[in-house]
C-alpha positions in Angstrom: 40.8 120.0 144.2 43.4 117.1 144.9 43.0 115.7 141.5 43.7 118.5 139.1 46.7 119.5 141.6 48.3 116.2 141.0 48.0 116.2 137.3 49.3 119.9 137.4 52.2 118.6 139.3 52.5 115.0 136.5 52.4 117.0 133.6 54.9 119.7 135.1 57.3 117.6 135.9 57.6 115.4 132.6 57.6 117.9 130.4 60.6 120.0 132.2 62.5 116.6 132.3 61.3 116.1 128.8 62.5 119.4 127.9 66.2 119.1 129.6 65.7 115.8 127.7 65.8 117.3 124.3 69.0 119.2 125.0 70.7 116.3 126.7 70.0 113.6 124.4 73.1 112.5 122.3 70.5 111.0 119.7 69.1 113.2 117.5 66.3 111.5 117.3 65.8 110.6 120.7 65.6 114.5 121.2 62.5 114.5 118.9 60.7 111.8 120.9 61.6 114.2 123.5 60.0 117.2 122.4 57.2 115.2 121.6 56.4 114.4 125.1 57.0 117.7 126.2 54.0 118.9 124.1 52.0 116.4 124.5 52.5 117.6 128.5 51.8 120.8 127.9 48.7 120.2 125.8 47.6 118.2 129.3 48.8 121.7 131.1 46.2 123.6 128.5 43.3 121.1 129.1 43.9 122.1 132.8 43.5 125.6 132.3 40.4 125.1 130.4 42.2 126.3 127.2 41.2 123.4 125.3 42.0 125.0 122.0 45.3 125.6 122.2 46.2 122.0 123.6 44.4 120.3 120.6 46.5 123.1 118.2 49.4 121.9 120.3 49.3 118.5 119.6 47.7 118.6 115.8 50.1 121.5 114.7 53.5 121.2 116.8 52.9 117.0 117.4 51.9 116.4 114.0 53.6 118.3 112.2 56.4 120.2 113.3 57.9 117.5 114.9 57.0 114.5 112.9 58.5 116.7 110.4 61.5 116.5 112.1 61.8 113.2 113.2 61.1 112.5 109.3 64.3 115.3 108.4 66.4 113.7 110.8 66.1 110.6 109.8 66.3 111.2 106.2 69.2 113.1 105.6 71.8 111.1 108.1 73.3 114.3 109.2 76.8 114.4 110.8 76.8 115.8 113.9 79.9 115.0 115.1 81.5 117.3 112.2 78.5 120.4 113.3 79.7 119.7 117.1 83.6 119.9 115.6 82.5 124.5 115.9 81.4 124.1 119.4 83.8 125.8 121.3 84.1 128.4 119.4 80.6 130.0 119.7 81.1 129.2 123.3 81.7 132.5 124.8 78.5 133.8 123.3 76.7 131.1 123.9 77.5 131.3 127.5 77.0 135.2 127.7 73.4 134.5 126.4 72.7 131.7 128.8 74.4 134.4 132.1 71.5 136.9 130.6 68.9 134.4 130.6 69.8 133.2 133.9 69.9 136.5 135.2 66.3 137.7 133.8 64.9 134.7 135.4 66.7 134.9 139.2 64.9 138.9 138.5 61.8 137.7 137.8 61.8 134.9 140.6 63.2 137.1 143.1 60.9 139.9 142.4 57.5 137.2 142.4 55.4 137.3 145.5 52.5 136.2 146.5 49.4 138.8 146.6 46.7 138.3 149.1 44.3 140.4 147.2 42.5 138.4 144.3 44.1 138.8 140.9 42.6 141.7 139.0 41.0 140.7 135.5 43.3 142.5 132.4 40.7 142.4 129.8 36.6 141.2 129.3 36.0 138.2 130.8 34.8 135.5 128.5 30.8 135.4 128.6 29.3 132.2 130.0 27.3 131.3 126.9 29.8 130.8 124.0 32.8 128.1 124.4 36.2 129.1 124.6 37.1 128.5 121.1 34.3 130.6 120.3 35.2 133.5 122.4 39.0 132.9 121.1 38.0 133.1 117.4 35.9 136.3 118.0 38.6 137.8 119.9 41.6 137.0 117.4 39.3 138.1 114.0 37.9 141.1 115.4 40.2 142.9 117.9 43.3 141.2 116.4 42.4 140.7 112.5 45.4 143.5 111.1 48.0 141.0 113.9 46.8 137.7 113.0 47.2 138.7 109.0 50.6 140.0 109.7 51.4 137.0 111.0 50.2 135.2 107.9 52.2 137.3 105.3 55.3 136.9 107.8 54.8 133.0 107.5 54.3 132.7 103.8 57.2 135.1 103.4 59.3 132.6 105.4 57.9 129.7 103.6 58.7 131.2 100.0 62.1 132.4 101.2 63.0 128.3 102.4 62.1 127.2 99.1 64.5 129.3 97.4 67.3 129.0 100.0 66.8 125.4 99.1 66.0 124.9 95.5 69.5 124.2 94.3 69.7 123.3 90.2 71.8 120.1 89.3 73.6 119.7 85.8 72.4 116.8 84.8 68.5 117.2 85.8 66.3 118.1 82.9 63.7 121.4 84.2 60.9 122.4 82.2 61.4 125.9 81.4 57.9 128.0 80.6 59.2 130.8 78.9 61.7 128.7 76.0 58.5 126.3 75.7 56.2 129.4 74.9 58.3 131.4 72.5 58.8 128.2 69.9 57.5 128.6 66.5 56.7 126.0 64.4 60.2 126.5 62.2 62.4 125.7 65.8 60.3 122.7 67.2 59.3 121.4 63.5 61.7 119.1 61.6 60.8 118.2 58.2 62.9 115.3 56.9 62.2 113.8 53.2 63.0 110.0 53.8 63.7 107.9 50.5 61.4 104.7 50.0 62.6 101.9 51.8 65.3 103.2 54.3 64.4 104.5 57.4 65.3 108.0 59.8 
């Protein structure tokens, strides 16, 4: 029982100051590395709770993925932010009213949390004992929660279609294949017949 406290305690503790990390970091891409770790720790927080799934989703989706992704962006594209930091105190106010919120919502919740002496009550069917707990997660989540989880799809594709268009900027000087000028030729617009005289060339 010592063990798994201890590594409850590890993992807690670097991946809050991993995650105070990622807003504190003056490097960009220091904050990635950052965020990195802090998933990686909470993957280790999800082995501990026996949700194995979701900690190796954590670290093939949001590890690599996400935030290779952008470690890759950040690096790439040599953004300036010293001129994005130049708006900072103007969305101060707000951002601070936000953060007053937050902080209130949590000193709510904290001072509002005891602890129960009766045993915690279970909300829904426990898991049965023969079937593994990505097992019993996939039979929940395509059953019970199929009309959510393809929500959630159509919202994500949405998203990913509406990026590429937000994105897709048309330069001058780039030739584009267009489909539609390509399939309404006729022979008399993309044929050229030229009579050329013995001898002397085009």
């Amino acid at each position: 029982m010592l063990l798994p406290a201890l590594f409850f305690y590890l993992f807690s503790l670097v991946c809050i100051a991993s995650a105070l990390m990622v807003i504190a970091a003056r490097n960009p891409v220091h904050s990635v590395l950052f965020l990195i770790l802090a998933f990686v720790n909470a993957a280790g927080l999800f082995l501990l709770l026996g949700a194995e799934f979701l900690a190796m989703i954590l670290i093939v989706v949001y590890v690599g993925a996400v935030a290779v992704l952008f470690l890759f962006v950040v690096m790439m594209l040599d953004v300036d932010f010293a001129e994005l930091r130049e708006g900072f105190l103007q969305y101060l106010p707000v951002g601070g009213l936000v953060g007053i919120v937050f902080l209130a919502e949590i000193l709510l919740v904290v001072g509002a949390w005891t602890i129960g002496t009766q045993p915690p009550r279970v909300v829904a069917a426990p898991i049965p004992g023969d079937i593994t707990n990505t097992e019993a997660l996939g039979l929940v989540l395509y059953t019970r929660y199929l009309y959510f989880f393809q929500a959630a799809g159509v919202v994500l594709l949405v998203a990913m279609i509406g990026a590429i268009v937000l994105t897709l900027r048309h330069k001058p000087g780039v030739k584009r294949q267009n489909i539609g000028d390509q399939v309404a030729r006729t022979p008399a617009t993309s044929i050229e017949v030229r009579k050329v005289k013995s001898g002397q060339g085009i």
